[in-house]
TIKESE-785422 format. One line per field, with one value per residue (C-alpha): z, x negated, y negated. Coordinates in Angstrom, 2 decimals. Layout:
<nodes>
Z (Z, ...)
X (X, ...)
Y (Y, ...)
</nodes>
This chain:
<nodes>
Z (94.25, 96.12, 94.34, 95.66, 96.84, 99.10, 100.24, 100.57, 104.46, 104.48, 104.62, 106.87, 104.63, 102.50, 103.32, 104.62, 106.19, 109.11, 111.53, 115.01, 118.09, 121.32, 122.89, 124.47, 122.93, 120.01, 118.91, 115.71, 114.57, 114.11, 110.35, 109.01, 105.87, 104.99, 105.52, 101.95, 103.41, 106.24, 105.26, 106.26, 109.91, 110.43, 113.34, 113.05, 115.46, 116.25, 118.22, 119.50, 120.91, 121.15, 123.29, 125.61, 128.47, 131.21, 135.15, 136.11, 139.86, 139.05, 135.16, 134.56, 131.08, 130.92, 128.01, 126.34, 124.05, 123.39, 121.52, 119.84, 118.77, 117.04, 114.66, 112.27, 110.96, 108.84, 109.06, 110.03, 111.42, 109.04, 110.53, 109.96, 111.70, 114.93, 114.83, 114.93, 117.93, 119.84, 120.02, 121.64, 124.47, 124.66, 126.72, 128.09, 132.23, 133.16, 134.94, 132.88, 133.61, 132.65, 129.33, 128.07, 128.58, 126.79, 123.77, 123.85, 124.26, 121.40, 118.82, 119.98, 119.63, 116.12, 114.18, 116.19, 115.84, 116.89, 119.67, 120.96, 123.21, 124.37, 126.14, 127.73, 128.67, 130.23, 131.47, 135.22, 137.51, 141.13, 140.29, 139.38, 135.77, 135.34, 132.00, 132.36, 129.86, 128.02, 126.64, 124.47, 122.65, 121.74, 122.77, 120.57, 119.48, 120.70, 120.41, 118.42, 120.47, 117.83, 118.26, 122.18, 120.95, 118.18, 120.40, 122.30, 119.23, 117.00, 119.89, 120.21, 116.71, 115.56, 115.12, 116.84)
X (-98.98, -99.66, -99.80, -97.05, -99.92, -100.91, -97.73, -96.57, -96.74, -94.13, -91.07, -88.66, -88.84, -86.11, -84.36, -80.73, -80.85, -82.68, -81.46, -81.59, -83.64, -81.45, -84.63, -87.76, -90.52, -92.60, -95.63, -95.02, -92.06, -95.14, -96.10, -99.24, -100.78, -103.75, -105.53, -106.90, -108.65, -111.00, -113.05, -110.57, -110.24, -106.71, -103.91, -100.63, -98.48, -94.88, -92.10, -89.11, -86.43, -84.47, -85.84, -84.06, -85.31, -84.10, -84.37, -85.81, -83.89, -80.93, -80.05, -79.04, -80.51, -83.70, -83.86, -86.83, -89.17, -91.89, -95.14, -97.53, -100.60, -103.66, -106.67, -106.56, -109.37, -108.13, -104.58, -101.46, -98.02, -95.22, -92.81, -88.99, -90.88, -92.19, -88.62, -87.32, -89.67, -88.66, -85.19, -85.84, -86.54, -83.15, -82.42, -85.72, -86.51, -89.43, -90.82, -91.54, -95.75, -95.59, -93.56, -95.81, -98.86, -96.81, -96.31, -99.99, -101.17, -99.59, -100.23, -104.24, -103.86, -102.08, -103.95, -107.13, -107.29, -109.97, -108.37, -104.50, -102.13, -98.43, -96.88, -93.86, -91.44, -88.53, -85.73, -85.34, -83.63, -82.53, -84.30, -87.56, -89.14, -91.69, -94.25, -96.98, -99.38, -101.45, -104.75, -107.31, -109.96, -113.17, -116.75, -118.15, -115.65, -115.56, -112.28, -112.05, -111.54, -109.19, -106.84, -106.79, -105.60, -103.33, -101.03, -99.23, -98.46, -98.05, -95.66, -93.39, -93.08, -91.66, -88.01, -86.20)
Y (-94.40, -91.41, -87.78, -85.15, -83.31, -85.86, -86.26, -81.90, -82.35, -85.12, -83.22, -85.67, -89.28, -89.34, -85.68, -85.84, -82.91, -83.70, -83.13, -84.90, -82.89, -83.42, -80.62, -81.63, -83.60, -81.10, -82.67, -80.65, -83.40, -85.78, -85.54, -87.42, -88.94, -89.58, -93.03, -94.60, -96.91, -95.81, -99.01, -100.98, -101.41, -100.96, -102.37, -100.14, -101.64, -99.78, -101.11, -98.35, -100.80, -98.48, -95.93, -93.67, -90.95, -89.52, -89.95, -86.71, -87.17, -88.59, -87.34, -91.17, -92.89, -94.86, -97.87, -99.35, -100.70, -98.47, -99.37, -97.78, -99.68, -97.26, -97.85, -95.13, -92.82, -90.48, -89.69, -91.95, -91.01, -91.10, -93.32, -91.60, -88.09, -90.71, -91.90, -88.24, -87.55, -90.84, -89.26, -86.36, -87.77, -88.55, -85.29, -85.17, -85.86, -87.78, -90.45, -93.36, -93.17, -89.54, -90.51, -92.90, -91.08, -87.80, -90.24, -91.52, -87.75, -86.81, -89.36, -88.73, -84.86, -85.59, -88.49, -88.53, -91.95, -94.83, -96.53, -95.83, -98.25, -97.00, -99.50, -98.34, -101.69, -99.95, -101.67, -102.90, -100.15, -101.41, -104.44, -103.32, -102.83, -100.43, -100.70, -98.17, -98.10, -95.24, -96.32, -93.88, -94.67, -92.81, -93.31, -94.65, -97.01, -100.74, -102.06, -105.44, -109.07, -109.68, -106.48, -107.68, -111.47, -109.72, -107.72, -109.97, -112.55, -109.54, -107.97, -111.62, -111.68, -108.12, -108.28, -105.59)
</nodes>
């Protein structure tokens, strides 16, 4: 179990009043925790079904699933503060490429992890589906063959 200390700069998880950001995206929502197991390489794989954005034309909603894939280092996002800063993108007006690589940005410039994926499956508008994709990943890090093979039957799997 973790120590309060380790946990002071998780403020959102379990306090009711939170409140909701209808504003643009603030990479400060994000909180973090600390990764116990940096010997461990790690898949965290998140899944946003419920996703919303705005046209930046036309003001009209965009819907979709949003995923974020990352190999830790050091820290982790908490998941009720990523949940907070999904939603306020409710209000926000962007195209969906720009979106997705604001998500990935952010996560990076948070957690600094290993390797990052944000997958951004919107829904079809005028016929057409766009799913741009964000991918980081340092240097000197290889990704695994088995995170490549993982994603997809990890992705078909996740309820939601």
């Amino acid at each position: 179990m973790r120590s309060k200390e380790e946990l002071a700069g998780v403020t959102k998880l379990g306090n009711q009043n939170v409140k909701y950001e209808y504003r643009h995206p603030n990479i400060n929502t994000l909180e973090t925790f600390e990764h116990k197991h940096p010997d461990v390489e790690c898949l965290v794989a998140w899944k946003a079904p419920e996703f919303t954005s705005l046209c930046p034309k036309t003001g009209q909603p965009d819907f979709a699933t949003i995923y974020i894939d990352y190999v830790p280092d050091k820290l982790c996002i908490e998941s009720k503060s990523l949940k907070l800063y999904l939603f306020s993108y409710r209000n926000h007006g962007d195209f969906h490429e720009d979106v997705v690589c604001m998500i990935m940005k952010d996560v990076v410039k948070k957690i600094d992890p290993l390797w990052c994926r944000v997958t951004g499956d919107f829904y079809p508008r005028g016929g057409i589906s766009i799913n741009p994709v964000a991918v980081y990943s340092r240097p000197d890090y290889r990704v695994p063959e088995y995170i490549e093979k993982l994603l997809p039957l990890h992705r078909n799997n996740r309820k939601g």
